[in-house]
C-alpha positions, -999 to 999 in steps of 0.1 A, spaced: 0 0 0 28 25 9 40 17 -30 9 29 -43 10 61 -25 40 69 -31 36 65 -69 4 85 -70 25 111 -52 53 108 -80 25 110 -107 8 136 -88 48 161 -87 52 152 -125 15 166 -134 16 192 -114 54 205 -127 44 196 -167 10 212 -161 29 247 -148 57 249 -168 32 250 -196 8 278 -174 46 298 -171 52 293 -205 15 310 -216 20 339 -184 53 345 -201 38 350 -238 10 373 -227 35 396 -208 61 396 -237 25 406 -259 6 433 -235 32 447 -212 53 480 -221 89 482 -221 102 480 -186 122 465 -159 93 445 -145 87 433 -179 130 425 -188 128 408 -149 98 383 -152 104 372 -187 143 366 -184 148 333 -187 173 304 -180 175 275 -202 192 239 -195 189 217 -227 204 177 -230 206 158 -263 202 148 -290 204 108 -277 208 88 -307 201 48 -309 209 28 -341 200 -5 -342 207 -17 -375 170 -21 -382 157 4 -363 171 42 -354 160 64 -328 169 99 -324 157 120 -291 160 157 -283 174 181 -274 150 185 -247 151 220 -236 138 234 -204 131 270 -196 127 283 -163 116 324 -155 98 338 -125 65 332 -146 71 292 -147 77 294 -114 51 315 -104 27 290 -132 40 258 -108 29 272 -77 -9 284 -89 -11 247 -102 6 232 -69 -22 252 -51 -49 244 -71 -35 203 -68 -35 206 -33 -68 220 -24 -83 198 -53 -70 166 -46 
């Protein structure tokens, strides 16, 4: 049982992370779109990116390439994370 609960919580991490990186990732657009020139705007959508890859498999019948996988992290995402770790918690 303790398995099981601590999969769901795993599950439950990875959902919340992919489901606010992609909220940042919006929050970020619409602020690059409707906010004016400024410091507030240069300061939430500065970004940091961390990429690996490409991983390449070739197995004489079959090849696989994967990547780069590229993440992007600004005060946005994390700011996108936390609204969805909120919502999450009081949700489920």
């Amino acid at each position: 049982m303790l398995v099981d609960t601590r999969r769901r919580g795993i599950v439950r991490l990875v959902w919340t992370l992919v489901i606010g990186l992609f909220l940042g990732g919006l929050m970020t657009k619409l602020a690059e779109m409707f906010l004016p020139d400024s410091a507030a705007r240069e300061f939430v959508t500065t970004s940091v990116a961390a990429a690996i890859g490409p991983f390449s498999i070739d197995l004489v019948a079959v090849a696989l390439t994967l990547g780069p996988l590229t993440v992007t992290l600004n005060v946005l995402s994390l700011v996108g994370i936390g609204i969805v770790a909120l919502i999450a918690r009081s949700w489920i």
